[in-house]
C-alpha positions in Angstrom: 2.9 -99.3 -28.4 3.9 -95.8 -28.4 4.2 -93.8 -31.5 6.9 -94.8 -33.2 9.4 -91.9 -35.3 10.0 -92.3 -38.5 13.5 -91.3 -39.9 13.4 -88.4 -42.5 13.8 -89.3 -45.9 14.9 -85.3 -46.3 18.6 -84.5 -45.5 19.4 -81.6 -46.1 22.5 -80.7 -43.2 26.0 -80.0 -44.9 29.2 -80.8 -42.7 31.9 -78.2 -42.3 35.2 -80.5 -41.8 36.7 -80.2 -38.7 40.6 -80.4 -37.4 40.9 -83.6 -36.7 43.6 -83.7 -34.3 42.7 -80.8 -32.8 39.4 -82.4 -31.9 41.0 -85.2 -30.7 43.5 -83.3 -28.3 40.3 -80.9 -27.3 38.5 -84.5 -26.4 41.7 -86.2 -24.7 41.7 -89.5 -27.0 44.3 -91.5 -27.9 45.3 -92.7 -30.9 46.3 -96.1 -32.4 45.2 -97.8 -35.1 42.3 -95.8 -34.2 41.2 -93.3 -31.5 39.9 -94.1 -28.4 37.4 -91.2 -27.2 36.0 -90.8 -24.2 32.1 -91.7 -25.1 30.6 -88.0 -23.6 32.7 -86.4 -26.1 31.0 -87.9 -29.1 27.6 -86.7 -30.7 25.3 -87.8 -33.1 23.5 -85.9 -36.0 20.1 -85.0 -35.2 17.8 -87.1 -37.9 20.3 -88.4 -39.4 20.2 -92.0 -38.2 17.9 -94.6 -40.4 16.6 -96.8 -37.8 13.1 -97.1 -36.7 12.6 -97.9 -33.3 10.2 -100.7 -33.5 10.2 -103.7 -30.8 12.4 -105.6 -33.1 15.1 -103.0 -32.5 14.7 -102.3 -29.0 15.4 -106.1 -28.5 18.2 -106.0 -30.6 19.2 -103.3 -28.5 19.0 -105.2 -25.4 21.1 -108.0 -26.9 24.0 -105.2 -27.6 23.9 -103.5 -23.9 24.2 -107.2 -22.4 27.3 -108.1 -24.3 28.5 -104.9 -23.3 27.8 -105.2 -19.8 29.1 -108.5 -19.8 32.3 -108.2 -21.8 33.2 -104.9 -22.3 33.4 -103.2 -25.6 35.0 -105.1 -28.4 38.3 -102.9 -29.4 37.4 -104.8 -32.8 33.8 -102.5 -33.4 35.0 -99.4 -33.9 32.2 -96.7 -33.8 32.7 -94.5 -37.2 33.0 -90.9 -36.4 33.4 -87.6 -38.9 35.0 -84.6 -37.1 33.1 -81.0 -38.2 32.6 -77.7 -37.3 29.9 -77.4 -34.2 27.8 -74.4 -34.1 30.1 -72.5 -31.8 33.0 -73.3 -34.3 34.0 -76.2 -32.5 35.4 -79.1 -33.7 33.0 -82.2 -32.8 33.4 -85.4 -33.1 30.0 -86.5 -35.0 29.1 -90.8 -34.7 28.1 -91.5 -38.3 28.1 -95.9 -38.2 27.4 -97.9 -35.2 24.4 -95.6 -33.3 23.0 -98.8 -31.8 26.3 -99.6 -30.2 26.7 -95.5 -28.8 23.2 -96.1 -28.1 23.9 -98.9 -25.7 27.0 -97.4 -24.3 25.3 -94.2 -23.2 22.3 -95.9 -21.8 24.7 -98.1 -19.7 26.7 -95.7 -18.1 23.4 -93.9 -17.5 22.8 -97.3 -15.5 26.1 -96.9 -13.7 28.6 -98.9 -16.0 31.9 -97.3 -16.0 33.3 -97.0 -20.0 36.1 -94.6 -20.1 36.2 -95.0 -24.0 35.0 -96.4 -27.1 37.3 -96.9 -30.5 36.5 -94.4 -33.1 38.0 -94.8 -36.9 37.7 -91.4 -38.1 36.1 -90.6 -41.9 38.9 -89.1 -44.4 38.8 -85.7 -45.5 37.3 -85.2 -48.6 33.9 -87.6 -47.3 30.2 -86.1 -48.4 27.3 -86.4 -47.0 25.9 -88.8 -49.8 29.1 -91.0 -48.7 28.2 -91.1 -45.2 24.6 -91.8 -46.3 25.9 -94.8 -48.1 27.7 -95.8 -45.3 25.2 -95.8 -43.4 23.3 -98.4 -45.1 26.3 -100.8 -46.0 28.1 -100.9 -42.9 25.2 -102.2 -40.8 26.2 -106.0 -40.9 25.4 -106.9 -37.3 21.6 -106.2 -37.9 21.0 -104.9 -41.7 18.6 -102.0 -42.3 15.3 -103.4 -43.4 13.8 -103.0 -46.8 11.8 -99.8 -45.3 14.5 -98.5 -43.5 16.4 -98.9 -46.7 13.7 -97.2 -48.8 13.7 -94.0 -46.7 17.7 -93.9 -47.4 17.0 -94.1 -51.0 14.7 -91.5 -50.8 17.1 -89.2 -48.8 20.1 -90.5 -51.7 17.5 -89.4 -54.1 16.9 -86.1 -52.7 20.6 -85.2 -52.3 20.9 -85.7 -56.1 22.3 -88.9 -56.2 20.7 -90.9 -59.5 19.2 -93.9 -59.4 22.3 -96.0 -61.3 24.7 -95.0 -58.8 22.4 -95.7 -55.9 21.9 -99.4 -57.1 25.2 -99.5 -57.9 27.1 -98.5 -54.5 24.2 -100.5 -52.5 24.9 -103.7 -54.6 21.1 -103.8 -55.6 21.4 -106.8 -58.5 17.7 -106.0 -59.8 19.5 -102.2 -60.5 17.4 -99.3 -61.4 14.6 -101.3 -61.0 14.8 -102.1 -57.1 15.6 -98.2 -56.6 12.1 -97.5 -57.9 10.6 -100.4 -56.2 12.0 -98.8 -52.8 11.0 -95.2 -53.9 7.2 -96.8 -54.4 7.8 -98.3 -50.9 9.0 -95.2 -49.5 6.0 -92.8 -50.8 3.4 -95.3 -50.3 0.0 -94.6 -48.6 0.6 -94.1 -44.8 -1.2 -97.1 -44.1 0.6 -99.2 -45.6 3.6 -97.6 -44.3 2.5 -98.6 -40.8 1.6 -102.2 -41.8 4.9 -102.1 -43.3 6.9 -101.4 -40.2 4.8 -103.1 -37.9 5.4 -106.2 -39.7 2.1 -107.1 -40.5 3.0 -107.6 -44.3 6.4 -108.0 -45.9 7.8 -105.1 -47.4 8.1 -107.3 -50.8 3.9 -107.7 -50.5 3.5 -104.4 -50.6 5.3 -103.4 -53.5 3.7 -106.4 -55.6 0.6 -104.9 -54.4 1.3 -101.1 -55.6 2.5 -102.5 -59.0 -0.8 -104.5 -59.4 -3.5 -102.4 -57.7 -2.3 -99.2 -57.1 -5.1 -96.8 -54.3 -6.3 -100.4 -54.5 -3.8 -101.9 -52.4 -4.8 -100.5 -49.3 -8.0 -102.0 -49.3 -6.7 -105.2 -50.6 -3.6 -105.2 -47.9 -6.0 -104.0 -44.9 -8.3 -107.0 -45.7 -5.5 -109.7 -45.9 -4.2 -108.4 -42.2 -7.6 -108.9 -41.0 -8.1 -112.2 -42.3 -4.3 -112.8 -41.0 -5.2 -112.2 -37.8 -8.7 -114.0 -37.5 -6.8 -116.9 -38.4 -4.2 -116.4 -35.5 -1.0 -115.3 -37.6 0.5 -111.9 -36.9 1.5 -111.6 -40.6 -0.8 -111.4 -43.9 1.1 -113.0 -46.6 0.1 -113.3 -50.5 -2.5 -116.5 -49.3 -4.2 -114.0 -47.4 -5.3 -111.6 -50.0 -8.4 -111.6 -52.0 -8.4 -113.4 -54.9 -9.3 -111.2 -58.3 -12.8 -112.5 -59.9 -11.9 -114.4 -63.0 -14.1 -113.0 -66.4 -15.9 -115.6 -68.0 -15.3 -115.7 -71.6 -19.0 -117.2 -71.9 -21.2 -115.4 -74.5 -23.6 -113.2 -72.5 -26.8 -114.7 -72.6 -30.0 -113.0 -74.5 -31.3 -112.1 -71.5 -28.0 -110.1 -69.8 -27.9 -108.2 -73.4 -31.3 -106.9 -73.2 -30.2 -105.6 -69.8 -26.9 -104.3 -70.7 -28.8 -102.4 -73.6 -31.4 -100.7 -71.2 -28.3 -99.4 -69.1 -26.2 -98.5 -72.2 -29.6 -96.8 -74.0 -28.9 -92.8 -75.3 -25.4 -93.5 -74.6 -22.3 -92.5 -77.1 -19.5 -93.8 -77.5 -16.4 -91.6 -79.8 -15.7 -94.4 -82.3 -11.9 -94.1 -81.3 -12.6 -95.3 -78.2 -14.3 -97.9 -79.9 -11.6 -98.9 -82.0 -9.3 -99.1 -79.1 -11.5 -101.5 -76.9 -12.2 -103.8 -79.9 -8.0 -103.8 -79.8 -7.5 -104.2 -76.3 -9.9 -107.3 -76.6 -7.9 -108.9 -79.6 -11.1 -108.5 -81.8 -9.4 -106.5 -84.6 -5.9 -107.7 -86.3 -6.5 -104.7 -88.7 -8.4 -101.1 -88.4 -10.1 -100.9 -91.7 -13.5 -98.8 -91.9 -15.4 -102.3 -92.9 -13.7 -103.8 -89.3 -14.8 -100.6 -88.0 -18.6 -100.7 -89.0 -19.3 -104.2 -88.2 -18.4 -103.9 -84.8 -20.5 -100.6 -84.5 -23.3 -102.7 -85.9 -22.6 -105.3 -83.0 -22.8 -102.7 -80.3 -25.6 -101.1 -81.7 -27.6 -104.4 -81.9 -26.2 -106.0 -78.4 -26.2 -103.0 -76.4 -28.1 -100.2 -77.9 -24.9 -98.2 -77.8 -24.3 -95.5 -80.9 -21.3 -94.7 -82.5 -20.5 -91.7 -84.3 -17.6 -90.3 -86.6 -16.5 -86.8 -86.4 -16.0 -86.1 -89.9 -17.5 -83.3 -91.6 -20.2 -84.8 -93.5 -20.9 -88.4 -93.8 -20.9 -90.6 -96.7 -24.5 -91.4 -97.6 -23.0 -95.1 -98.4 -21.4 -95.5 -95.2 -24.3 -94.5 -93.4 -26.1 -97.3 -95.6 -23.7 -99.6 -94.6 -24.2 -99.6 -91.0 -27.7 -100.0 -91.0 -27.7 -102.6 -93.5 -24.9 -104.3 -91.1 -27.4 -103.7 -88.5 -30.0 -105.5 -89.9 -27.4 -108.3 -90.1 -26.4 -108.3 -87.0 -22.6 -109.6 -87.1 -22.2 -110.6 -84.0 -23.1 -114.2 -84.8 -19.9 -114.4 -86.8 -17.8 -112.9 -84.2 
């Protein structure tokens, strides 16, 4: 398959509003409920389109430029068009909704199907570039962006310095805030995920469970569940295909994987914060006093050969006494 391009997600181009009826006369359309423009006098914005032109599009395309051929374009799917200034000064008639269906019109009369014109409902004055971006997402009915697709809009939205609330709010995303940044993870993912992504070898929705969980991880994890997809003869990996996290065993190590893990952990040091914060993370502690504190320096001293020191000026002699007679005790059997 050839390489496919990728929409920017940066959108920089500002639009000069254009005379509208002056662009229409210059163009010959007629008007109506809306205008009716011959299709060689309409042009689209360079990047500006979100679509990716996978296979799934291209049939999709197909589909449109046979009902075309077939039946003529429907006077009830208007193309959506914003009149600016062109380069030269001009005032252009710019497609902003419905490039699949311009798509499918220029390509047929490439083929030698005769369209004298298309229905154009033309943007009010007063529309920003952040409102066609929205549009551009919302008005897609016939075939809705995908969740990719979608992301690289958000990131554009984003970039224009639209915040986050308003974005979830105008693209009726229920989970709010929250899906925005899901879709901005999407968007800035590693590459190759990207590509798995839009080749539709994993849902977009795996991926971003897979970021959340595994983060640089995920591409491993995600590469590997494709793989096994495919030996199994599916074209997609889904969640069943991924690797399964080993489960800790909450069994006691045994007097023999202790002696180990002590000859690894020999001459090492270990800042008793850091200490303190493991024995938390582990549920071991429900309180941080210094008796708490020594006995499970004793432990790790005993089990694993593993010293802890306090940086304090100068240590009480009885403290000092109390870990080595703790030591000695080894509380470990209590724990």
């Amino acid at each position: 398959m050839a390489k496919l391009e990728i929409p920017t997600d940066e959108f920089d181009l500002e639009l000069v509003r254009g005379n509208v009826k002056k662009a229409m006369a210059d163009a010959g359309a007629k008007s109506g409920d809306f205008w009716s423009v011959p299709p060689s006098m309409l042009r689209v914005i360079d990047g500006f389109n979100g679509r990716i032109r996978t296979p799934a599009y291209l049939e999709h395309l197909a589909r449109i430029k046979d009902s075309i051929r077939e039946n003529g374009y429907y006077q009830d799917k208007p193309l959506a068009g914003f009149v600016a200034k062109g380069e030269n000064g001009d005032d252009v008639i710019y497609v902003t909704e419905g490039h699949t269906r311009f798509e499918a019109v220029r390509e047929l009369i490439e083929e030698g199907v005769e369209i004298e014109r298309v229905p154009v409902v033309v943007k009010p004055n007063g529309t920003t570039m952040e409102d066609l971006t929205f549009a551009l997402v919302t008005s897609n009915e016939g075939r809705p962006f995908t969740t990719f697709e979608t992301a690289l809009m958000v990131k554009r939205l984003v970039g224009m310095g639209v915040d986050e609330a308003t974005i979830a709010k105008r693209l009726g995303f229920k989970a709010g805030k929250a899906y925005v940044d899901d879709l901005l993870s999407l968007a800035g993912a590693p590459k190759a995920i990207r590509d798995m992504v839009i080749a539709e070898k994993i849902s977009a929705t795996l991926a971003i469970q897979e970021l959340k969980k595994h983060g640089a991880k995920a591409v491993d994890r995600l590469k590997a569940a494709v793989a096994k997809a495919e030996a199994s003869g599916k074209k997609k990996a889904s969640a069943k295909h991924l690797d399964k996290p080993a489960k800790q065993s909450k069994k006691a190590a045994s007097g023999k994987d202790a002696a180990e893990a002590g000859k690894a952990a020999q001459g090492r040091e270990i800042d008793s914060d850091t200490v303190l914060y493991d024995a938390k993370a582990c549920g071991l502690l429900e309180q941080a006093s210094s008796d708490v504190i020594l006995a499970f320096a004793a432990t790790l001293l005993n089990r694993f050969g593993v010293e802890v020191y306090i940086e304090v000026e100068e240590a009480p002699a009885e403290e000092v006494e109390s870990v080595q007679e703790a030591a000695e005790e080894d509380p470990a059997d209590d724990l």
